[in-house]
C-alpha positions as CSV (number, residue, x, y, z in Angstrom):
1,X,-1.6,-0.8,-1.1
2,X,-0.3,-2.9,-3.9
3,X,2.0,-0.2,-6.1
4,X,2.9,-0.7,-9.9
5,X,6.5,-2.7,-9.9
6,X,7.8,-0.5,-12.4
7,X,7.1,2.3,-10.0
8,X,9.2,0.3,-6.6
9,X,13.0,1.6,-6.0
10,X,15.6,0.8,-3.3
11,X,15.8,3.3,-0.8
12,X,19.5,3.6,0.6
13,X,18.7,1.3,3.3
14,X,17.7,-1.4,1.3
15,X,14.0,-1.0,1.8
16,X,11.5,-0.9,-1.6
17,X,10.0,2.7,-1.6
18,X,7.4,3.3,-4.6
19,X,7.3,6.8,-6.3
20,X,3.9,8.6,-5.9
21,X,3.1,11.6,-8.0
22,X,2.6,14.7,-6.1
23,X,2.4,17.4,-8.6
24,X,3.0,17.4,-12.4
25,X,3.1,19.8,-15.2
26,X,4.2,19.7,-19.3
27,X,7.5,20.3,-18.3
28,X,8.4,18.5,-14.9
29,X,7.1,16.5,-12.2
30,X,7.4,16.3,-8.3
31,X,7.0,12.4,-7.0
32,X,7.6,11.4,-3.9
33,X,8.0,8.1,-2.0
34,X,6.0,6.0,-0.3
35,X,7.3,2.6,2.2
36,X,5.8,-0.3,0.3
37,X,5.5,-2.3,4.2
38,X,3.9,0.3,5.9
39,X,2.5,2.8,3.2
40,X,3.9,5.2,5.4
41,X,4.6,8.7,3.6
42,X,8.6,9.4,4.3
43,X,9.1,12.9,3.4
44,X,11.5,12.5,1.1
45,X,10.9,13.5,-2.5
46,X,12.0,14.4,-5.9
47,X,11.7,16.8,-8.8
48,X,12.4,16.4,-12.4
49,X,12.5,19.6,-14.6
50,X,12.7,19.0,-18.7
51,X,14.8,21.3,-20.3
52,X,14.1,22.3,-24.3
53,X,17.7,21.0,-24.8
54,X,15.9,17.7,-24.1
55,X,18.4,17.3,-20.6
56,X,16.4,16.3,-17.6
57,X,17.5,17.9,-14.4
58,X,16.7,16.0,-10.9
59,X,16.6,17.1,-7.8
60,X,16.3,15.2,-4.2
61,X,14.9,16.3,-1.5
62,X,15.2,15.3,2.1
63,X,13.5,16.8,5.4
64,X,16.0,18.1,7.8
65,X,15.3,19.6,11.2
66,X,12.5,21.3,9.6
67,X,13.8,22.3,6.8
68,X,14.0,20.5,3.7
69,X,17.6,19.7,2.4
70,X,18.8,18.7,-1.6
71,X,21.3,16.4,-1.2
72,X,21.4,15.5,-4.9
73,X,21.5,17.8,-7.9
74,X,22.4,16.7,-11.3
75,X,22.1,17.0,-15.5
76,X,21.2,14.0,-16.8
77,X,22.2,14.1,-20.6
78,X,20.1,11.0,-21.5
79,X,17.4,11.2,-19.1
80,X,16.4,8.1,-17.2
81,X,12.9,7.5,-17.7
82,X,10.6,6.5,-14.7
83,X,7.8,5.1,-13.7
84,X,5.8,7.1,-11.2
85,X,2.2,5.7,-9.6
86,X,-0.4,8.6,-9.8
87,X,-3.1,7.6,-7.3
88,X,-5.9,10.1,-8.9
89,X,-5.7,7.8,-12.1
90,X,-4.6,4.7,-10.2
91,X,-1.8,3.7,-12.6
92,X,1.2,4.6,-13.6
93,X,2.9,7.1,-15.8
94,X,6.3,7.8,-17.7
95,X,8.3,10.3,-17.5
């Protein structure tokens, strides 16, 4: 499947992931990531609440041993904006 480029990252092994919307709401969004190569699912994923103070909090998720694992957690004053594919409308969104 051919994803957005706007929607491909860099995984931490050098490999281009693309984030795939999972779930969304008003107020945050759960996206998770998808090998370009293979369009193999890889269990990771990530969650972006929006505060009313306008600060974006992100969380990243990771399986482990069955279990799932946040191995990041942070504030992000200026929030980063993303682009994030959403298959039911078959384009991307920002967020």
């Amino acid at each position: 499947m051919d994803y957005p480029e706007e929607t491909l990252a860099t995984g931490a092994r050098g490999k281009r992931e693309a984030r795939v919307l999972k779930s969304r709401g008003q107020d945050f969004v759960v996206y998770g990531y998808v090998d370009v190569e293979t369009g193999k699912t890889l269990g990771k994923y990530s969650i972006l609440l929006k505060g009313a103070d306008g600060k974006t909090e992100h969380l990243f998720i990771v399986p482990a041993g069955g279990k799932e694992l946040v191995v990041k957690h942070e504030t992000e004053e200026r929030p980063v904006e993303r682009a994030i594919y959403d298959p039911g409308a078959k384009k991307a969104f920002r967020f």
